[in-house]
C-alpha atoms as one frame of an Amber mdcrd trajectory, in Angstrom:
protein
 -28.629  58.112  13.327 -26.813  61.157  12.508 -26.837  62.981   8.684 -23.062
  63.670   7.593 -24.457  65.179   4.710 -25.808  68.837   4.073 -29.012  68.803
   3.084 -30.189  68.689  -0.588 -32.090  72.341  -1.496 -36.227  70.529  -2.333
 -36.905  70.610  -6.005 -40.926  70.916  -5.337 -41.664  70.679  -9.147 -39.772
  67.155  -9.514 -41.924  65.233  -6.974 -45.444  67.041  -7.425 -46.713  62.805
  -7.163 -49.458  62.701  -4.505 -48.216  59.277  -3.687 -44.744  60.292  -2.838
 -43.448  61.776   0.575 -39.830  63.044   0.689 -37.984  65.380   3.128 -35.341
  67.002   4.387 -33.873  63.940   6.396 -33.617  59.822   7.434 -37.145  60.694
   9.088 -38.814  60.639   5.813 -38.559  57.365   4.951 -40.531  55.898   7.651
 -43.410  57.598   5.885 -43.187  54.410   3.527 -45.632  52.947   6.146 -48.408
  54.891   5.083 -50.658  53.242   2.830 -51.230  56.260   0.637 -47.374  56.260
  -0.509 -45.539  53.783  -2.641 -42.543  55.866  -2.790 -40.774  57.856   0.126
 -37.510  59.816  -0.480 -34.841  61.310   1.945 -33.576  64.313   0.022 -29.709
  64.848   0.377 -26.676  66.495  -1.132 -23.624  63.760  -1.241 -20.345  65.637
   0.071 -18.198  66.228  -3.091 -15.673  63.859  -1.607 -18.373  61.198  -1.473
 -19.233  62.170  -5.538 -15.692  61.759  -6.659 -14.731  58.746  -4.794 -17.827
  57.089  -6.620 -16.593  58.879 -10.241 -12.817  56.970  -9.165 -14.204  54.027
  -8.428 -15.476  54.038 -12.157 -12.762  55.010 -13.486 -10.485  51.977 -11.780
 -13.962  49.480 -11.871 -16.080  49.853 -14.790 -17.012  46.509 -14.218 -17.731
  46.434 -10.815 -20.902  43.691  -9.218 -20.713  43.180  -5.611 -23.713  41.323
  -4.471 -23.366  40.419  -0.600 -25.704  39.344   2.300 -24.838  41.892   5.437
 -26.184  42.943   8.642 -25.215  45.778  10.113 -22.646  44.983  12.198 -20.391
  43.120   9.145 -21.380  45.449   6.032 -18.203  47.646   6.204 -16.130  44.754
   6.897 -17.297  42.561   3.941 -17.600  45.707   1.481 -13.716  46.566   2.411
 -12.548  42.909   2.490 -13.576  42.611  -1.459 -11.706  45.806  -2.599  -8.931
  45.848   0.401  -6.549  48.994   0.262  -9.461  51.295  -2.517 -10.089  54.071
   0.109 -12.348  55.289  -2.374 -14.372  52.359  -1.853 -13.468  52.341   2.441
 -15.267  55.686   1.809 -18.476  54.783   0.571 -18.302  51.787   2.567 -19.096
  53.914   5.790 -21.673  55.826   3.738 -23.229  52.193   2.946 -22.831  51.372
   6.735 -25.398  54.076   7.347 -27.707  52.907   4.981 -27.966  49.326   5.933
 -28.277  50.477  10.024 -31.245  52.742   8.693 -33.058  50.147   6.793 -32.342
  46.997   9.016 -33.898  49.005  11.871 -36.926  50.412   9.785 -37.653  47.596
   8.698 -36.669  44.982  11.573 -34.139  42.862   9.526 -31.069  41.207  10.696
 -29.876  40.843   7.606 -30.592  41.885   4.125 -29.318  42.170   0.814 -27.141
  44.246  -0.811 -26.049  45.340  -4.029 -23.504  47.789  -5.347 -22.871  47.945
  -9.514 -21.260  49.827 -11.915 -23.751  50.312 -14.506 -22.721  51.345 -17.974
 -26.234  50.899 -19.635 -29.927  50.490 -18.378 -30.126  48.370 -15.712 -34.474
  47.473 -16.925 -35.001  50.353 -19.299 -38.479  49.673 -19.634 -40.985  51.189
 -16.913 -41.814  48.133 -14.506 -43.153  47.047 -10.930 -40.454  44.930  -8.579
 -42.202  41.904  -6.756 -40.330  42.367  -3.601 -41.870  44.369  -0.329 -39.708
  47.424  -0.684 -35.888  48.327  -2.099 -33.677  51.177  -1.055 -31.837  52.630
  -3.764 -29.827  55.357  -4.190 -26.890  56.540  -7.074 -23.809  58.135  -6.029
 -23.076  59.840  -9.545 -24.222  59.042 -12.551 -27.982  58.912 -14.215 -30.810
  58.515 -11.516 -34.195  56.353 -10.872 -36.783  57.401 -13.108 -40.537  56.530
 -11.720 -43.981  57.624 -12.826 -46.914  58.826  -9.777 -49.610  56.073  -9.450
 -52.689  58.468 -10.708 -50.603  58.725 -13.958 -49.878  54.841 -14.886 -52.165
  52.459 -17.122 -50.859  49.656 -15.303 -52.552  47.184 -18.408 -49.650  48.491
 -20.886 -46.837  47.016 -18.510 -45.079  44.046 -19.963 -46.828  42.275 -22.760
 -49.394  44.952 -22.198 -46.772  47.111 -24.085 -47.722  45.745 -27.394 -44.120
  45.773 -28.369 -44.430  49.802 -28.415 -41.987  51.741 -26.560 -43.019  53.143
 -22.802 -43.156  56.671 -24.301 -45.924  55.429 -27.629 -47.833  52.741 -25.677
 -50.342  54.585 -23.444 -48.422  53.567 -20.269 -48.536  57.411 -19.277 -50.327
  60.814 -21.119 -46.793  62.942 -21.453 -43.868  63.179 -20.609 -43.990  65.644
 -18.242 -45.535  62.331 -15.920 -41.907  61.186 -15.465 -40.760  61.811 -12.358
 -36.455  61.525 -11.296 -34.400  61.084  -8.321 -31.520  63.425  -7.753 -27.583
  62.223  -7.048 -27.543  61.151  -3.601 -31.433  60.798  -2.815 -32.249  57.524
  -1.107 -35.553  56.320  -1.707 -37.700  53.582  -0.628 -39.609  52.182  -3.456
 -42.781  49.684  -2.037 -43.195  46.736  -5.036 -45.737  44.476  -5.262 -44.873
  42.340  -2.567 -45.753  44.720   0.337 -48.952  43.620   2.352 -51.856  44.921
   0.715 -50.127  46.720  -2.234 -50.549  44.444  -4.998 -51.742  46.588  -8.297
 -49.426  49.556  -6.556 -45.931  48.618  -6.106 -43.735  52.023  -7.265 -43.844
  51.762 -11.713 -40.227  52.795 -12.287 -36.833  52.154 -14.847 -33.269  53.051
 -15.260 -32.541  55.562 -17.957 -30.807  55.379 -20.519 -26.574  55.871 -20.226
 -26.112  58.456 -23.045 -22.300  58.533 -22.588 -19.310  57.563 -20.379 -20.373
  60.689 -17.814 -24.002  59.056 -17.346 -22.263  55.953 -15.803 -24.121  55.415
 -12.777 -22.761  53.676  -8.909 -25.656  51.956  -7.643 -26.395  50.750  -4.436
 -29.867  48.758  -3.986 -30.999  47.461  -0.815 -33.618  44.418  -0.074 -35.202
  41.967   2.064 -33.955  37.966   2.155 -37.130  36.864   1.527
């Protein structure tokens, strides 16, 4: 599968997590098999055209929720037949196309599930764990994925554990420095709890918050059926 995009320039200091891999290209994410990552990141710089087709579609669908089932020989169709005529949205569309061929064969799915919102606020603002075996996600503009490296978690202040503190006063990680973030355009694999063998691992990770109308984030989340 070829990269349309140029490559995104590393940011070493933003992913110094010993249980993340990332790289330069689509290659990296197979690294997600190895047991010693829970987190494995394709580092890329969207085209601008790509950037402001995902501001427009925004602008004309702030409340946009498209929740499908696809394989990869129907995703552009069924993306385009629910906004027919948005060539913003035709645009992406071949973008997502890419994405779904890439996971479907890494993972051996025929079909999947997809996602693509318009988010105006914090998706789950509080760190968490997915049960699921592993999600693609990537943001087209907006605020990005925030996650926290394994050796930094106290996984017994998740949920309840919380104590009704907030993430940042509950023990949940020593400073804030811990906090790790994607970049616009980065596609990452995050492993959850469901993977074989990963249960007390899956990736710890939130949305943050939207400060304002230009942190509006375009989503798109992959997963398995099942």
């Amino acid at each position: 599968m070829s990269n349309i995009f140029p490559n995104a320039n590393l940011q070493l200091d933003n992913f110094n997590d010993p249980n993340c891999f990332f790289g330069e290209d689509e290659v990296s994410l197979s690294e997600i098999y190895d047991d010693k990552y829970n987190i494995s990141i394709w580092r890329r710089k969207l085209d601008e055209t790509i950037i402001n087709s995902a501001k427009n579609i925004i602008d004309k669908r702030p409340n946009l929720e498209l929740k499908l089932f696809v394989r990869p020989d129907n995703v552009e169709d069924k993306v385009n037949t629910n906004f027919s005529n948005d060539e913003d949205l035709n645009l992406i569309s071949r973008d997502i196309k890419n994405l779904v061929d890439l996971y479907c064969y890494l993972f051996e799915l025929n079909e999947i599930g997809l996602s693509l919102r318009v988010l105006d606020k914090a998706m789950c603002p509080r760190f968490h764990v997915d049960h699921v075996p592993c999600r693609l996600i990537t943001t087209y503009t907006g605020v990005t994925t925030q996650w926290l490296p394994h050796t930094s978690v106290d996984r017994s202040k998740l949920g309840k554990g919380n104590n009704g503190k907030k993430d940042e006063e509950s023990g949940l990680f020593g400073q804030s420095t811990d906090i790790k973030q994607l970049c616009i355009g980065d596609v990452a694999l995050l492993k959850g709890e469901s993977w074989y063998g990963n249960s007390g691992a899956g990736l710890v990770h939130r949305s943050p918050h939207v400060e304002d109308k230009n942190s509006e984030r375009l989503l798109l989340t992959l997963d398995f059926l099942n």
